[in-house]
C-alpha positions as CSV (number, residue, x, y, z in Angstrom):
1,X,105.1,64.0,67.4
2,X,108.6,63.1,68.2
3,X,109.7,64.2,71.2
4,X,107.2,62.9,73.5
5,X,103.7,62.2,73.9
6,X,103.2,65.2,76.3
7,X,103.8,67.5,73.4
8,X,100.9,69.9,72.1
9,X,100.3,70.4,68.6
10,X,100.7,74.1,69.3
11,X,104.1,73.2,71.2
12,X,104.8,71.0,67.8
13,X,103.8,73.7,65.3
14,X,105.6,76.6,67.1
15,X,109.0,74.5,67.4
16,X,109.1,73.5,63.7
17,X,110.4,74.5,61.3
18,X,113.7,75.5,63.1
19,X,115.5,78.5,62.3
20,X,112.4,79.8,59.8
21,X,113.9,83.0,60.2
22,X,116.4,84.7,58.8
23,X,118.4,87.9,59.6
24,X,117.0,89.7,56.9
25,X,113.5,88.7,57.5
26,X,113.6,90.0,61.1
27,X,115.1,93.4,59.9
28,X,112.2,93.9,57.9
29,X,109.3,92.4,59.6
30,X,107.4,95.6,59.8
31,X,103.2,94.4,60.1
32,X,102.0,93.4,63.2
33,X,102.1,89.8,63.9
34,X,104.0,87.3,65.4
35,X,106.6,86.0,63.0
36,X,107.5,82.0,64.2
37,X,111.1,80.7,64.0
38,X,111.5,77.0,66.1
39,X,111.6,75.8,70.0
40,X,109.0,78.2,70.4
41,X,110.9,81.4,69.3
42,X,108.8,84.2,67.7
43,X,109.4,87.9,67.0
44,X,106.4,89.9,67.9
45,X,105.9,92.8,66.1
46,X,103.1,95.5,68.0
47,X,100.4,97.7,66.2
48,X,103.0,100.9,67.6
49,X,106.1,99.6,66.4
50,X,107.8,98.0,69.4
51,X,109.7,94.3,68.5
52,X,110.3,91.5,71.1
53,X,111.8,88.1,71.0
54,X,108.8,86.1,72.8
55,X,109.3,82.2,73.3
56,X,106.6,79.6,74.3
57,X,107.6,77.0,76.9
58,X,106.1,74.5,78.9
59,X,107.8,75.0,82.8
60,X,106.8,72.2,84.8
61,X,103.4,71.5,83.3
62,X,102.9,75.0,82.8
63,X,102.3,77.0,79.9
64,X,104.0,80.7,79.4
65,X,105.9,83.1,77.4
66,X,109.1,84.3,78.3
67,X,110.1,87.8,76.9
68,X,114.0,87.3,75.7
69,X,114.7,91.4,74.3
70,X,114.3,93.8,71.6
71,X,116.2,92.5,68.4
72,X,118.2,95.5,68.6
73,X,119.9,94.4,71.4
74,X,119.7,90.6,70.8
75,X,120.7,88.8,67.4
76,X,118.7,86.1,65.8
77,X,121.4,84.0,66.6
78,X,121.3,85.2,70.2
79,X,117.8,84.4,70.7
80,X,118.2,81.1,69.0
81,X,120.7,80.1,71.3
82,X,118.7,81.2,74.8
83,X,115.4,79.6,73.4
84,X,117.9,76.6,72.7
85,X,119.0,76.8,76.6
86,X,115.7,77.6,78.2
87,X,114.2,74.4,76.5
88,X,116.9,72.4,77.6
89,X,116.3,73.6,81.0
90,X,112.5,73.2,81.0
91,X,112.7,69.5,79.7
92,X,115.3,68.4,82.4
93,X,112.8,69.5,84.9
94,X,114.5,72.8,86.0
95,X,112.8,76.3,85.7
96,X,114.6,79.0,83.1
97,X,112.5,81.7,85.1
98,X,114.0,81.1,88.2
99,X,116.8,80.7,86.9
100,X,116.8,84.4,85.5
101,X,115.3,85.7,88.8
102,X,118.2,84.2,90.4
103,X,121.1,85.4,87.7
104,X,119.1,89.0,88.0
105,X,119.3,89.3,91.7
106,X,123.1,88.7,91.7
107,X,124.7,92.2,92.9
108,X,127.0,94.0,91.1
109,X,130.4,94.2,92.6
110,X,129.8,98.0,93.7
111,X,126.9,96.5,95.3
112,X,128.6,93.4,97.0
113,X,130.9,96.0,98.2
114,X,128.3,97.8,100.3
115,X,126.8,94.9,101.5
116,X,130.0,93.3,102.9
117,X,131.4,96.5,104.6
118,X,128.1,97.0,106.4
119,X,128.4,92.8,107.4
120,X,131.8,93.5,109.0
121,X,131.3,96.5,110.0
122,X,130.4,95.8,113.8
123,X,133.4,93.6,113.3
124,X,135.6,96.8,113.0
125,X,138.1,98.3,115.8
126,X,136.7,101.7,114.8
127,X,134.7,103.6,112.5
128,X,137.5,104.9,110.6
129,X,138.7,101.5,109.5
130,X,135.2,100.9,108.2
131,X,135.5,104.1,106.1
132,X,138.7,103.3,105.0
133,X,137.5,99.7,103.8
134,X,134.7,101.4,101.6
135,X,136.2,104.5,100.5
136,X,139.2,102.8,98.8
137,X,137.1,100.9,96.9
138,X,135.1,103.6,95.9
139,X,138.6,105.2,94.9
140,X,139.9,103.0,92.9
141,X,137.8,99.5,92.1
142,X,134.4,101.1,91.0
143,X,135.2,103.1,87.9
144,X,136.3,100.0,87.1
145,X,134.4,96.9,88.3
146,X,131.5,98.6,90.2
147,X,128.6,98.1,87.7
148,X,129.3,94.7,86.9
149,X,128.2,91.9,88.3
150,X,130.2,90.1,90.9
151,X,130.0,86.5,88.9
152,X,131.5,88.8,85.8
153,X,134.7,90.0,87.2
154,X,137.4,89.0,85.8
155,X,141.3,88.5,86.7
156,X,142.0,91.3,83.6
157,X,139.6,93.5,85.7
158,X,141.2,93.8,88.6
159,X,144.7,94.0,87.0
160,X,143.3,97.0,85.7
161,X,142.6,98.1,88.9
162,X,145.8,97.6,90.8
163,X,148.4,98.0,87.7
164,X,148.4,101.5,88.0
165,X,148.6,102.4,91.4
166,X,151.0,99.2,92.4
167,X,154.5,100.3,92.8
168,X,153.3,104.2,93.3
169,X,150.7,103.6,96.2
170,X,151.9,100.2,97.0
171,X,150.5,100.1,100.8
172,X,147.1,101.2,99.4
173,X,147.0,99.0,96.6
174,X,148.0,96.0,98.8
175,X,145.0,96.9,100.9
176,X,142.5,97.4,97.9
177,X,143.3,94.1,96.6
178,X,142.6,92.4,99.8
179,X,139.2,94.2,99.6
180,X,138.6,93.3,96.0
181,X,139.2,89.7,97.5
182,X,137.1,90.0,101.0
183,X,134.0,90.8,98.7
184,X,134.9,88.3,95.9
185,X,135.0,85.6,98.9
186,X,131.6,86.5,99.7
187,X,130.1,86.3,96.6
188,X,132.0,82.5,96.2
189,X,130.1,81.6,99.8
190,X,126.8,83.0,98.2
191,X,127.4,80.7,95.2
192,X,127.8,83.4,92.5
193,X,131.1,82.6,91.5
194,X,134.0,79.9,91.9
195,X,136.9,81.6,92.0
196,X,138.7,84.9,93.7
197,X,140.3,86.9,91.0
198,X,142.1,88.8,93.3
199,X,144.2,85.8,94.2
200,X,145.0,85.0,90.5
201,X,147.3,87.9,89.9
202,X,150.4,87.3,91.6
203,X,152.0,86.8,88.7
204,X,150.7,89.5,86.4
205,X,152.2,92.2,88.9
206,X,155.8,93.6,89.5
207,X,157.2,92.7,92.7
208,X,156.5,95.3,95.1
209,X,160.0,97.3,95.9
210,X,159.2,99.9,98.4
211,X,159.7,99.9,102.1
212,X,156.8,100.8,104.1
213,X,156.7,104.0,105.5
214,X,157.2,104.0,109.0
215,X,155.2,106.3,111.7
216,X,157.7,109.2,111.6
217,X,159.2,110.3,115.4
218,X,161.0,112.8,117.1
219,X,164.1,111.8,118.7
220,X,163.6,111.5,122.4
221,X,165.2,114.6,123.1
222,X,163.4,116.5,121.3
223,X,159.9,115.4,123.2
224,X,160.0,117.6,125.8
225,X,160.5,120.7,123.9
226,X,157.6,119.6,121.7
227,X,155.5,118.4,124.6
228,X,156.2,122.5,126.2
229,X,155.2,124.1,123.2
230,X,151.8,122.1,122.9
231,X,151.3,123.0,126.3
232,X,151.8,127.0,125.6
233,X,150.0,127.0,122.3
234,X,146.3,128.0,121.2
235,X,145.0,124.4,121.9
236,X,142.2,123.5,123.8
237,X,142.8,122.7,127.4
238,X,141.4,119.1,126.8
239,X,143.8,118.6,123.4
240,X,147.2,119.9,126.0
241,X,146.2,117.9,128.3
242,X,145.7,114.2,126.4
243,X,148.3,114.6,123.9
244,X,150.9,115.4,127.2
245,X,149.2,112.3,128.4
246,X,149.6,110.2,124.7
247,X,153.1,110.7,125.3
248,X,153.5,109.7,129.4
249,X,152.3,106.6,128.9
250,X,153.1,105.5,125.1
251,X,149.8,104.9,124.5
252,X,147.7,105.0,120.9
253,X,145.8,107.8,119.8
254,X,142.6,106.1,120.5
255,X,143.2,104.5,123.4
256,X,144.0,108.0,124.8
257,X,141.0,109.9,123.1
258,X,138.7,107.8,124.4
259,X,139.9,106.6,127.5
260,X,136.7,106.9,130.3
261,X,136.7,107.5,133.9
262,X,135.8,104.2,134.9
263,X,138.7,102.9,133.2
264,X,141.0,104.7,136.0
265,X,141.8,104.0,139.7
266,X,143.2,107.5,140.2
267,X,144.2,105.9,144.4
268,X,145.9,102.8,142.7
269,X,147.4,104.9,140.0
270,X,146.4,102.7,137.1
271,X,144.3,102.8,134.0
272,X,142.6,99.6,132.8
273,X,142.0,99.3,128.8
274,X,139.0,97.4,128.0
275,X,140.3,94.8,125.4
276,X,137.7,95.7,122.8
277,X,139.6,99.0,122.7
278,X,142.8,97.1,122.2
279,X,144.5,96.7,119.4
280,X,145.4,93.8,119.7
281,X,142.1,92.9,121.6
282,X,143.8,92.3,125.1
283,X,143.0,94.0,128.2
284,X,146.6,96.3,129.2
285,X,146.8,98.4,132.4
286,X,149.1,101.5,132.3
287,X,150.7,102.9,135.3
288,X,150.3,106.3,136.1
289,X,153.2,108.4,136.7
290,X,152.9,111.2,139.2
291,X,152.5,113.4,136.3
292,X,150.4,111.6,134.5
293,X,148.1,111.4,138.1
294,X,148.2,115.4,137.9
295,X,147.1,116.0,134.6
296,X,143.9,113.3,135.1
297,X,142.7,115.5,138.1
298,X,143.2,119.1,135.9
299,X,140.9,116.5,133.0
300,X,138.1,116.4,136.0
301,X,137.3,120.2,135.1
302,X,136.3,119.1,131.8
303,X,133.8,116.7,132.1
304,X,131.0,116.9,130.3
305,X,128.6,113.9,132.0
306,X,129.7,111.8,129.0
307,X,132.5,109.8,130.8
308,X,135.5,110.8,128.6
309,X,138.6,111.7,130.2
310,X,139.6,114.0,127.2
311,X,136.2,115.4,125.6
312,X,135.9,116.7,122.5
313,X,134.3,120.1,121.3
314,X,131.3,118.5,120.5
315,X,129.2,117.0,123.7
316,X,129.4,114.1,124.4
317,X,132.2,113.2,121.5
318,X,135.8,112.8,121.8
319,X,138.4,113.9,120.4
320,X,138.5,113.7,116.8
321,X,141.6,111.5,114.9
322,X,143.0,114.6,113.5
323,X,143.4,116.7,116.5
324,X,146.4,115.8,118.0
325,X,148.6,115.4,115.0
326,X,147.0,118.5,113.1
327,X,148.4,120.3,116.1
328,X,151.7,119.0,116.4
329,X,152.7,119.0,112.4
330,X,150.8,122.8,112.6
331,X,153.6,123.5,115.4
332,X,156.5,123.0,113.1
333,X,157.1,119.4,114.2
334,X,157.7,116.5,111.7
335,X,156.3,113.7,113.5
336,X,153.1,111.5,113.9
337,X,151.7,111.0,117.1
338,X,151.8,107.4,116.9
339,X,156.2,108.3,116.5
340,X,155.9,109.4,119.9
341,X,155.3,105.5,120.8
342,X,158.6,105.3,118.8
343,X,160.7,107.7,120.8
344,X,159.7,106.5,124.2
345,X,160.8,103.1,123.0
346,X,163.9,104.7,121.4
347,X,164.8,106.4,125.0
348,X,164.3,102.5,126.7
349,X,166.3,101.2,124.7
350,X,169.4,103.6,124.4
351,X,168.9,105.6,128.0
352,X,168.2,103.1,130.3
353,X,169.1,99.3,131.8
354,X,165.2,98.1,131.5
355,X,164.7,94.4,129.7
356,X,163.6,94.9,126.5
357,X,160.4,92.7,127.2
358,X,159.5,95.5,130.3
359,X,159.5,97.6,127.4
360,X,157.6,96.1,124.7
361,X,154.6,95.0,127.3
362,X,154.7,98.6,128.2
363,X,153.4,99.3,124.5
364,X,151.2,96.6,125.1
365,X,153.1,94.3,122.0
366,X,153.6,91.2,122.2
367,X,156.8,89.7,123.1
368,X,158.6,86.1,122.1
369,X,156.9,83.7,120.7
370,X,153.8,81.4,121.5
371,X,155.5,79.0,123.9
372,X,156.9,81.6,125.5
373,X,153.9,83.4,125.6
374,X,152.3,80.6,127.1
375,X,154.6,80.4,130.3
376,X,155.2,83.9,130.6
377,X,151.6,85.2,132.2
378,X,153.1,88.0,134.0
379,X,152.6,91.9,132.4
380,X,155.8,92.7,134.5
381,X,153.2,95.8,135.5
382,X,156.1,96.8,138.7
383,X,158.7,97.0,136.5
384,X,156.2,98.9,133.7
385,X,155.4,101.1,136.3
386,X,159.0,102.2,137.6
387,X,160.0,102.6,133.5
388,X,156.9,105.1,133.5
389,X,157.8,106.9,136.0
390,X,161.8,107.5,134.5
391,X,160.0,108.5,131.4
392,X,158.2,111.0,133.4
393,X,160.8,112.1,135.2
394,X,163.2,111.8,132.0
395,X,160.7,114.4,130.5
396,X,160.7,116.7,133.1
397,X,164.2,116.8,133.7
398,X,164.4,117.6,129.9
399,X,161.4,120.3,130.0
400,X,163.5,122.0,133.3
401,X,166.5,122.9,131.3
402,X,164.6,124.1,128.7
403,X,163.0,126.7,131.0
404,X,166.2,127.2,132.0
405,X,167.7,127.9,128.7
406,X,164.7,130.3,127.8
């Protein structure tokens, strides 16, 4: 026989002769019938019509047919070549239908994407960062790459993708690449793919020019006007009251909106931050200010059994992301309510004698670097706490004379 003593006569006669048929031929083959060609290849034509590339094979000591396509979607020459490759397979031992159950269940990259962001999605600080991780790439990557298959994109893919958003919307295509990359890393770890176009391009793109835009802040005197007219606005009792306290302590937005109860020693004057709730994952206590201490007591009114300091509308809930700075930029003020972090640190530096590492701890950053760190264990919370409490005081001083003024 030729190739082996193992061989069938039926394997024999349905392998030879190769390439019986032509182009031509398989255009017109019209009666129903199998129509041979070599390595087991045959066109099957059905009593209704329909045409399929069909191919004999021994797997493993096993006798089937593997279905290959219509010829309207495959060539002669395309079906030659996978018959070709599928008997290669079968006589090294290996199995060519595994092997396309295993090339069929690789996801496409729109499906990759969903799989990673729910995987690190616990891994999140908050659900907003989670929505952000999926939404951009729903933005922007899948019109492009989401129906193909992660082993098929390609560096020219996701050039496609960045080029035109990359010196207009440089921060978010910065941040759409690495997410291109996070889910082409994945699919490298479950063996899909050797290499992470994402990190190919650096070349291929201009060099990113813009600054990044920084939180915008009022100057420090100008906070306790805009902390007064918050406070004598439409708002919500619960909205006055935590963005007044945002801007005593210099704290985040989140930390403030969902800062709980047990979280405060209202006798020691201090509010303990779970780390997970952190940005920068570390535990921080804040010292109350007197003022700060008052406006905690009128919060008590508000609670809803849920724990929250600040609740929001809806039970249970706090205070949504958009609240605070909806409200301010809605009362004529051009700042972010993460800027107010920036003024406070503005008024240390310029208005007062405190070190500049009393400061930074205060906005729970951290200071020097990791030697220095290391020996320096102290939060410098008495010193924290008498900078709080000139902030305060700083504020009210401020707020007086403009009662005064009015």
């Amino acid at each position: 026989m030729g190739e082996g003593l193992g061989e069938t006569l039926a394997e024999h006669l349905n392998r030879r002769p190769e390439k019986a048929l032509t182009a031509q031929a398989v255009k017109n083959a019209s009666a129903p019938g199998k129509y041979f060609d070599g390595h087991g290849l045959y066109l099957r034509v059905d009593a209704n019509g329909s045409r399929f590339w069909v191919q004999r094979i021994t797997i493993r000591g096993k006798r089937c047919e593997l279905g290959l396509g219509s010829p309207a979607l495959v060539t002669l020459a395309e079906a030659r070549a996978a018959a070709l490759e599928n008997r290669k397979l079968a006589r090294s031992g290996g199995d060519p239908l595994q092997a396309r159950r295993e090339a069929q269940a690789v996801l496409t990259f729109a499906e990759a994407a969903r799989k990673v962001h729910e995987l690190h999605r616990p891994t999140w600080r908050n659900p907003k960062h989670a929505a952000q991780f999926i939404s951009t790439l729903e933005t922007y990557a899948f019109p492009r790459l989401g129906k193909l298959k992660v082993q098929d994109v390609t560096t020219a893919d996701v050039l496609a993708v960045l080029s035109p958003i990359w010196t207009v919307k440089a921060e978010t295509a910065r941040r759409v690449r690495q997410r291109i990359g996070t889910v082409m890393k994945w699919a490298i770890a479950q063996g899909w793919r050797q290499d992470n176009p994402a990190e190919n391009i650096s070349q291929a793109l201009p060099k990113a020019t813009a600054r990044p835009e920084h939180r915008r802040a009022l100057p420090y005197g100008e906070v306790a006007g805009c902390v007064e007219t918050v406070q004598t606005s439409n708002a919500g009792l619960s909205t006055k009251l935590a963005f007044e306290f945002l801007v005593l302590t210099a704290s985040r937005s989140g930390e403030v909106r969902e800062a709980r109860w047990d979280e405060i020693d209202m006798a020691a004057r201090v509010w303990e931050i779970p780390a997970e709730r952190m940005k920068m994952k570390r535990p921080h206590r804040v010292p109350l200010s007197s003022r700060a201490v008052a406006i905690l007591k009128e919060a008590k009114a508000l609670g809803d059994g849920s724990g929250l300091v600040f609740p929001g509308t809806k039970k249970g809930r706090p205070l949504s992301d958009m609240t605070l700075s909806k409200l301010v930029k809605e009362l004529g003020f051009n700042a972010d309510v993460h800027g107010f972090r920036t003024s406070f640190r503005t008024w240390a530096q310029e208005r007062t004698n405190f070190p500049r590492e009393v400061a930074e701890a205060a906005l729970a950053h951290l200071s020097g670097d990791a030697v220095e760190r290391a020996y320096a264990r102290s939060d410098v919370f008495e010193k924290r706490r008498k900078m709080m409490d000139a902030w305060a005081a700083y504020l009210s001083e401020a707020s007086a004379k403009i009662l005064r003024i009015r």
